[in-house]
C-alpha positions in Angstrom: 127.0 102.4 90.6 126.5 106.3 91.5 123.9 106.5 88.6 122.0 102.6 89.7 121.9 104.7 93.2 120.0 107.2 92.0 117.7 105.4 89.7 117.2 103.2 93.7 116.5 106.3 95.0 114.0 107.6 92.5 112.0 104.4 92.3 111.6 104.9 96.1 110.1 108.6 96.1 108.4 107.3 92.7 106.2 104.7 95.0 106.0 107.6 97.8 103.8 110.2 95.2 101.4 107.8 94.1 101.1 105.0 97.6 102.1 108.0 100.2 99.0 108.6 101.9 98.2 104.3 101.5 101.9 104.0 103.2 101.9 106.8 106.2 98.4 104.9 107.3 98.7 101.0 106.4 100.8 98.4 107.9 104.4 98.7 107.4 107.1 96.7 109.6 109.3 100.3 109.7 106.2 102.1 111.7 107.3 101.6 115.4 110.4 100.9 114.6 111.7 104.6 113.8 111.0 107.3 115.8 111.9 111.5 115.5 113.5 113.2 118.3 113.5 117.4 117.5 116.1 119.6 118.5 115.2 122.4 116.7 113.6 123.1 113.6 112.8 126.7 112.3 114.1 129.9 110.3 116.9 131.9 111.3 118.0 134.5 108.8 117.9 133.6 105.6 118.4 130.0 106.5 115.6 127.0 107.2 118.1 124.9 110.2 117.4 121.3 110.7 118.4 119.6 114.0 116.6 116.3 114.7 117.8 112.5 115.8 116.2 109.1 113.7 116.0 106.5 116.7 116.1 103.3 114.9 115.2 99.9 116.7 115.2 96.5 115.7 114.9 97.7 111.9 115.5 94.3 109.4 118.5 95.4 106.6 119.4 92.0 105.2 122.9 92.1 103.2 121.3 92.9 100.1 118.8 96.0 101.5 119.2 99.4 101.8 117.7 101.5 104.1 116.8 104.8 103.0 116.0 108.0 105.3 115.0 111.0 103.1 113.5 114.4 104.9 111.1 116.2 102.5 109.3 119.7 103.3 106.3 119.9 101.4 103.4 122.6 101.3 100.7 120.3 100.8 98.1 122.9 100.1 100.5 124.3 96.6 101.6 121.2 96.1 105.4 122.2 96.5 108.1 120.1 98.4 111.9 119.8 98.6 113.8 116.5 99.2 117.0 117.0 100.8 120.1 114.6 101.1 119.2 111.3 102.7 120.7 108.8 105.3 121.6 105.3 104.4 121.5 102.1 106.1 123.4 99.6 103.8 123.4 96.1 104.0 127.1 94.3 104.3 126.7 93.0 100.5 125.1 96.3 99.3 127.3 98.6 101.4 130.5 96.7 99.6 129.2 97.1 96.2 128.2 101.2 97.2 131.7 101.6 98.3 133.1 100.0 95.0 131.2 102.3 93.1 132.3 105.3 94.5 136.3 103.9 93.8 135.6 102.6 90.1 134.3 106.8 89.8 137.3 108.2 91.4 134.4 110.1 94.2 136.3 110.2 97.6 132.9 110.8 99.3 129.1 110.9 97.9 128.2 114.6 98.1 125.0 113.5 97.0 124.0 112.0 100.4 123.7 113.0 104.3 125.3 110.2 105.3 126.3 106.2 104.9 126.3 103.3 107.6 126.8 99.7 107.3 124.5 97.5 108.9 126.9 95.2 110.7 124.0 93.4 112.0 120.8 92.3 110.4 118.7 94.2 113.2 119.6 97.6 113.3 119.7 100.1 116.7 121.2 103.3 115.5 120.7 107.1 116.5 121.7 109.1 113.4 121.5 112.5 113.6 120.7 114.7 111.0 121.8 118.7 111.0 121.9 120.6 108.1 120.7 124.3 107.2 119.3 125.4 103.4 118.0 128.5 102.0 114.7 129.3 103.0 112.1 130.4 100.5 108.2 131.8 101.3 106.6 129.0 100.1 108.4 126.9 102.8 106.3 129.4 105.9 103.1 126.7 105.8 105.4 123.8 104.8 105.9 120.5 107.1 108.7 118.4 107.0 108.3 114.8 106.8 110.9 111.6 107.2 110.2 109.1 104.2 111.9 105.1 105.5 112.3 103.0 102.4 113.5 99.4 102.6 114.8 99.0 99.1 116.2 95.6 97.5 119.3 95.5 95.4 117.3 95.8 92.2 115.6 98.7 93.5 112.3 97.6 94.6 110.5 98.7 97.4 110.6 96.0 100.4 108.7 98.4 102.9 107.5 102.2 102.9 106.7 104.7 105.4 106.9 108.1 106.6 106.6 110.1 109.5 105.9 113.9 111.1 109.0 115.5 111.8 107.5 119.1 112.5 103.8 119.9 111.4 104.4 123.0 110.1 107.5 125.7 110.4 105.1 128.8 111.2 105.0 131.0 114.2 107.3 132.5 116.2 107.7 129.4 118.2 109.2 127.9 115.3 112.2 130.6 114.4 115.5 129.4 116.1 117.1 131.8 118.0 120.7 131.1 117.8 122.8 130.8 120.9 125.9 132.7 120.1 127.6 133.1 116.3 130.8 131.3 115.9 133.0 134.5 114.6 133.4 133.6 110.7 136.8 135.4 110.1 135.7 135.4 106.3 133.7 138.3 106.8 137.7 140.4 107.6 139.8 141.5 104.3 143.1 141.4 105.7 146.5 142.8 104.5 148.8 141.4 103.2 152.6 142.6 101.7 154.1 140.9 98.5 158.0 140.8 98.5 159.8 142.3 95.3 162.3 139.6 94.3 166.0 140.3 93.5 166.9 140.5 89.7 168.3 137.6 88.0 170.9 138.8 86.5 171.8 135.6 84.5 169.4 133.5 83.8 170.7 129.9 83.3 168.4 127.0 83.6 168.8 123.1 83.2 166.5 120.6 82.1 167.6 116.9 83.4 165.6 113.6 83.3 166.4 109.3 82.5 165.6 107.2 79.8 165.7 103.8 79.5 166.3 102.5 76.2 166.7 99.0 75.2 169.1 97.6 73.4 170.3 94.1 71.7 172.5 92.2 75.0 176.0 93.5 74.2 175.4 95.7 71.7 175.0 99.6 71.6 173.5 100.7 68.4 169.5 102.8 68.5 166.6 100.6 67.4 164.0 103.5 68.3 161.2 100.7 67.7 162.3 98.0 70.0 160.3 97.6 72.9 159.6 101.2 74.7 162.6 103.2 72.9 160.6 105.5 71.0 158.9 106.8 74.5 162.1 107.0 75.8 163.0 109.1 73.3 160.7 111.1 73.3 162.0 112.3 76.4 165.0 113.9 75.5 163.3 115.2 72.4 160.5 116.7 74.3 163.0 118.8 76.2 164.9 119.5 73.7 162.1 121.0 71.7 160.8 122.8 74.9 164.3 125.2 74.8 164.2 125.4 71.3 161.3 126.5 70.8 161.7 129.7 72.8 164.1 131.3 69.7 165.9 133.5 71.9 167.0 130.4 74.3 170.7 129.1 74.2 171.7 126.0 74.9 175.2 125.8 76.4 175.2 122.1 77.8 174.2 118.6 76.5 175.3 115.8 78.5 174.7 112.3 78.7 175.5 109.8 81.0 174.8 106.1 80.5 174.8 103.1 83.4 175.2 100.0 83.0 173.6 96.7 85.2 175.7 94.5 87.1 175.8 91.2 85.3 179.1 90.3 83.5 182.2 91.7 84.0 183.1 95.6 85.1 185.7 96.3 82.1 183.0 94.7 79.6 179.8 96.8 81.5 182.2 100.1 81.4 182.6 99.9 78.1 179.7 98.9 77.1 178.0 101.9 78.7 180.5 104.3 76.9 179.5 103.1 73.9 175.9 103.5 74.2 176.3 106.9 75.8 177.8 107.8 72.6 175.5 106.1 70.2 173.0 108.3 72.1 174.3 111.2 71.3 175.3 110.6 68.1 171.6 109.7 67.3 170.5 113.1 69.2 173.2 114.9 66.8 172.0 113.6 63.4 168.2 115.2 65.0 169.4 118.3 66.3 172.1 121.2 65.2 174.2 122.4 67.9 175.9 126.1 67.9 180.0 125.4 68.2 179.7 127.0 71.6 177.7 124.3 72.9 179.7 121.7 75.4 178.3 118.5 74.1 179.5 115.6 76.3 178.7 111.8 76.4 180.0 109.6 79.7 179.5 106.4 80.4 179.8 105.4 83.9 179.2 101.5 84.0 177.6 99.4 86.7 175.6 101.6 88.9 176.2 99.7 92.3 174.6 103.2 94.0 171.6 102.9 92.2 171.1 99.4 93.1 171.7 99.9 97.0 169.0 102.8 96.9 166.8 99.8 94.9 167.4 97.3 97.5 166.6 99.8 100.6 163.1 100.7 98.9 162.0 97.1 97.8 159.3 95.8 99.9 159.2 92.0 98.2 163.4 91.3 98.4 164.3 88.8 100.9 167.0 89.1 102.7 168.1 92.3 102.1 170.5 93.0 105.1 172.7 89.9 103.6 172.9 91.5 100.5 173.8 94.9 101.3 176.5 93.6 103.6 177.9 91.8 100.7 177.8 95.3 98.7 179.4 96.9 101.5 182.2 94.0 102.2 182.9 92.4 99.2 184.8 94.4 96.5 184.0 94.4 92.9 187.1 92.3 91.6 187.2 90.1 94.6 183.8 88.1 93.5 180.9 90.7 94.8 178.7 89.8 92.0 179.2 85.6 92.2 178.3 85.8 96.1 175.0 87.4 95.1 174.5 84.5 92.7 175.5 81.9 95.0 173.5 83.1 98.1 170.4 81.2 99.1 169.9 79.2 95.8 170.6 82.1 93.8 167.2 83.1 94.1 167.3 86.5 95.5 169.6 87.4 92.3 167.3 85.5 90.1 164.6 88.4 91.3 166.9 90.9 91.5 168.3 90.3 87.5 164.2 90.2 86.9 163.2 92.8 88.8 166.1 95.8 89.6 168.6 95.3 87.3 166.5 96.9 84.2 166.5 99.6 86.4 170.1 100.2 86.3 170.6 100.4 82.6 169.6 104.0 81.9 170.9 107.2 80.5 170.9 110.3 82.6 170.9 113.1 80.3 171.0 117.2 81.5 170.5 120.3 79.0 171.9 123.5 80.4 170.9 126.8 78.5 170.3 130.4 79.0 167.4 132.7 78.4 167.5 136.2 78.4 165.2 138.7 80.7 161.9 139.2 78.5 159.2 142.1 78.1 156.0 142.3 80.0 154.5 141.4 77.4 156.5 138.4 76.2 156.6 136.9 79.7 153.0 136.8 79.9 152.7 134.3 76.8 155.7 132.5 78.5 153.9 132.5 81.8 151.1 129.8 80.5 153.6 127.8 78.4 157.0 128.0 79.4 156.8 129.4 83.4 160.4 127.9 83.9 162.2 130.4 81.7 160.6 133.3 83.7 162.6 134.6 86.8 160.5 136.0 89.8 161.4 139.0 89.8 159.9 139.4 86.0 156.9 137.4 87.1 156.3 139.6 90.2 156.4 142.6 87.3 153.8 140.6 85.2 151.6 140.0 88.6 151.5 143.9 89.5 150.0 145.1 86.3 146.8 143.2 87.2 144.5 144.4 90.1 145.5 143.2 93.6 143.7 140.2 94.4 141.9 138.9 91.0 142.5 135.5 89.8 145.0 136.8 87.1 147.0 138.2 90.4 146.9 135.6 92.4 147.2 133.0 89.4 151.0 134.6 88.8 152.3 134.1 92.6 150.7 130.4 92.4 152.2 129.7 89.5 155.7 131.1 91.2 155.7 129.1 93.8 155.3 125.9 91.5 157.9 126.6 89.7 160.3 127.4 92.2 158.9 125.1 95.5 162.0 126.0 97.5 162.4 129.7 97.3 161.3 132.2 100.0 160.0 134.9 98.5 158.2 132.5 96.4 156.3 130.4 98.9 155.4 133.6 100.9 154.1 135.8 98.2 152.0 132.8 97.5 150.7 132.5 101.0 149.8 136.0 100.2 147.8 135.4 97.3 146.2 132.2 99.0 145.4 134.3 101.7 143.3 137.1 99.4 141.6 133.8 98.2 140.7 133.3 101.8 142.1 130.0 101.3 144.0 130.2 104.2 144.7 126.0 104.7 146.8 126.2 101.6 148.1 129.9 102.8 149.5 128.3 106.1 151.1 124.8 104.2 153.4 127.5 102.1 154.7 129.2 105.2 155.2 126.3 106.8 159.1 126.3 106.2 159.1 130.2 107.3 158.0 130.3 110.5 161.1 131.8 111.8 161.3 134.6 108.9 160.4 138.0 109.4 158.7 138.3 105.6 156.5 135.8 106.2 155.0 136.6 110.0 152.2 139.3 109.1 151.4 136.0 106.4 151.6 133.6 109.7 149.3 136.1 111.8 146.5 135.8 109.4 146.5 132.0 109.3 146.2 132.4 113.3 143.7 134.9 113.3 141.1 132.5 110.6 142.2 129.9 112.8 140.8 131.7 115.9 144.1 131.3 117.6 144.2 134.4 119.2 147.4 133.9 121.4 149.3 133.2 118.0 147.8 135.6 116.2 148.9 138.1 118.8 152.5 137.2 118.7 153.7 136.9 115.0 151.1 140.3 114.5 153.7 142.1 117.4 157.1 140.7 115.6 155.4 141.7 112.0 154.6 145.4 113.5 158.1 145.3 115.2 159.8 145.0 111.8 157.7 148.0 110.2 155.1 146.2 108.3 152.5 148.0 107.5 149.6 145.9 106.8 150.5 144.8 110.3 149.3 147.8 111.9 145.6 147.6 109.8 146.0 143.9 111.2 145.7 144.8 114.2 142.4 146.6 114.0 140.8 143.5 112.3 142.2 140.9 115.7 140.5 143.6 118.3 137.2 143.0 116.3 137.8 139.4 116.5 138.3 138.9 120.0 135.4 140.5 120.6 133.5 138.7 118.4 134.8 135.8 120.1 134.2 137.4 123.4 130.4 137.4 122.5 130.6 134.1 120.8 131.5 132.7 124.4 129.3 134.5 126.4 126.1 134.1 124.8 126.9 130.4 124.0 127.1 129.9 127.8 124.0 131.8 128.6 125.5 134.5 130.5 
């Protein structure tokens, strides 16, 4: 849909090169209907800044049309011209299929455009301002700008063409825009910023756990790695297994395997049933895998999993009825007929969609692999940092960070990566605001301290979100509490938040016009 939008859009500007002059000066139905209002037009700096409003009346955009507002600056006398982003008008029918197109691509929004309106009514009365800035160039000093109106069709002919003045000509001092107060861009600052050492981890266990659902033949337990899904399920328990093992100096000390049963039948037959296909499970892992004698290799099975299905129930949005059938969880017991109520209760046809629907959901095996890696070189945890991050600790990945230079992507990529790894740790999450900060992505910086705003390592962090924020009162208060605790970088902070607020100060007095 993207690509038919551009072909519409280069038909249009196709018909403006060869039919312009024919179109700006021969009957069109768009000529009184859109008119230019200037705000201000002109160079300032290196920029060309556009500010002007399209006053649309009583324009026709049947459900099928498209309305299409393009500015162009062109040098007429070279022959040079730029097009820039345009406006749409969509009709209902066109707008739908526009919007469809941008879903089917995965494109949140059309960077490719100014902006998009629906024509909710056949006869359009819209203001739409347009505002953007570009990088001026010489050739642009005897340059006009223009406002092309095509009326395209779906099938991207041209229904009606014409154009209009929006400045006749950008020269002359009358034309450079003299701004009326800078917004302070805290961009411009390189603040400081402290990375905390993390504690040694002395032993380094780890744990890999995860679910599989295999399928099996109804009462039986025996592996059929073809039926169905199994062999994905597998996979699984295979993948992390090879993950540890592939690391040679990993141990494993733990295999365990717990297998669940559904809720049909009775509880002796579903317990045992799930004991035996915990073990068939790890029997089949044991005929693919050698295990040290050391390793604790356990398989448990644990029978209906009543828990499971309550959590089921609670998040199911289509299950009628579900306040009935949690009380009879809650009230009935297991042996006193639980399971025959459900079946009996309103035809049977919540259980009908629960044995359809939840109950697969139950029969899984929960399996966890507990092992042990030792601490690693510098120059073995950087190979492990791209492909197994999880068997470094922090405080060897803080070691791998520091021998690059402050600040470069290789830097910043490590504390990132930290944070990822271990989502609920500290010194983690505010070394990574750190690093997000030197990126000046300071959005991201501020949704990892986010947890820490009552922790002393983290308010020089917090200050520098405040300060890019222009919060100055903020700003001021974690910077104090950071410099209170001996922080450093707090102190060169400060230097950077006095040039701000008067930055700011100007920002605001000029704006007013005093």
């Amino acid at each position: 849909m993207l690509l038919k939008n551009t072909r519409i859009i280069s038909v249009c500007l196709f018909l403006f090169l060869f039919t312009g002059v024919q179109n700006i000066f021969g009957q069109s139905r768009l000529h009184n209907s859109i008119q230019i209002k200037k705000n201000e037009l002109g160079k300032m700096g290196d920029k060309l800044v556009m500010d002007f409003d399209i006053l649309i009346h009583n324009v026709h955009v049947s459900a099928n049309n498209r309305l299409i507002l393009t500015p162009i600056i062109r040098d007429t006398i070279d022959g040079k011209q730029q097009i820039l982003p345009a406006s749409l008008i969509n009709g209902k029918t066109r707008d739908k299929l526009y919007k469809r197109g941008l879903i089917l691509t995965g494109i949140e929004k059309d960077l490719t455009v100014h902006s998009v309106f629906r024509a909710d009514k056949k006869d359009v009365d819209k203001v739409i301002s347009y505002r953007t800035s570009i990088t001026y160039e010489p050739w642009m000093k005897d340059a006009s700008v223009y406002l092309s109106a095509d009326l395209c069709g779906c099938d991207g002919s041209a229904k009606d063409y014409t154009e209009y003045f929006v400045a006749n000509g950008i020269t002359g001092p009358e034309k450079i825009v003299k701004p009326k107060g800078i917004k302070p861009d805290f961009s411009i600052y390189t603040p400081h910023v402290a990375f905390i050492a993390p504690p040694r981890e002395e032993k380094k266990e780890r744990s890999s756990v995860g679910e599989a659902y295999l399928i099996f033949e109804q009462g039986k337990w025996s592996i059929s790695p073809d039926m169905y899904n199994n062999r994905t399920e597998l996979a699984k328990i295979e993948q992390s297994l090879d993950y540890i093992r592939e690391e040679p100096t990993a141990r494993i000390t733990k295999l365990h395997i717990k297998a669940y049963a559904s809720i049909e039948g009775s509880y002796e037959t579903n317990l045992t049933l799930s004991q035996k296909r915990a073990k068939s499970l790890l029997d089949y892992i044991g005929k693919a895998y050698t295990f040290s004698k050391e390793t604790s290799i356990l398989s448990e099975g644990l029978g209906e999993d009543w828990t499971r299905l309550t959590e089921l129930i609670e998040k199911d949005t289509k299950l009628d009825d579900k306040e009935q059938i949690l009380n009879i969880i809650h009230t009935v017991g297991i042996y006193d007929g639980r399971e025959k109520k459900l079946m009996d209760m309103n035809g049977g046809r919540p259980y009908k969609y629960m044995l359809e629907t939840l109950f697969p959901l139950l029969r899984r095996t929960d399996y966890k692999i507990e092992y042990y890696v030792p601490s690693f070189t510098i120059e073995r945890g950087k190979q492990l940092l791209n492909s197994k991050p999880g068997m470094l600790s922090l405080d060897e990945m803080f070691r791998i960070a520091n021998t690059y230079e402050k600040g470069s992507d290789a830097f910043n990529n490590v504390f990132k990566t930290a944070a990822a790894i271990y989502p609920s740790d500290k010194i983690a999450s505010i070394n990574a605001a750190s690093a997000l900060i030197l990126e000046k992505d300071y959005k991201a910086a501020k949704k990892q301290l986010e947890k820490y705003m009552d922790e002393p390592a983290a308010w020089n962090a917090l200050a520098i979100v405040y300060m890019s924020e222009l919060q100055i009162p903020e700003a001021e208060k974690y910077l104090a509490k950071a410099k209170g605790q001996g922080v450093e970088e707090a102190v060169y902070n400060e230097g950077i938040l006095q040039k701000l607020k008067a930055a700011i100060q100007k920002y605001e007095t000029e704006g007013s016009g005093k």
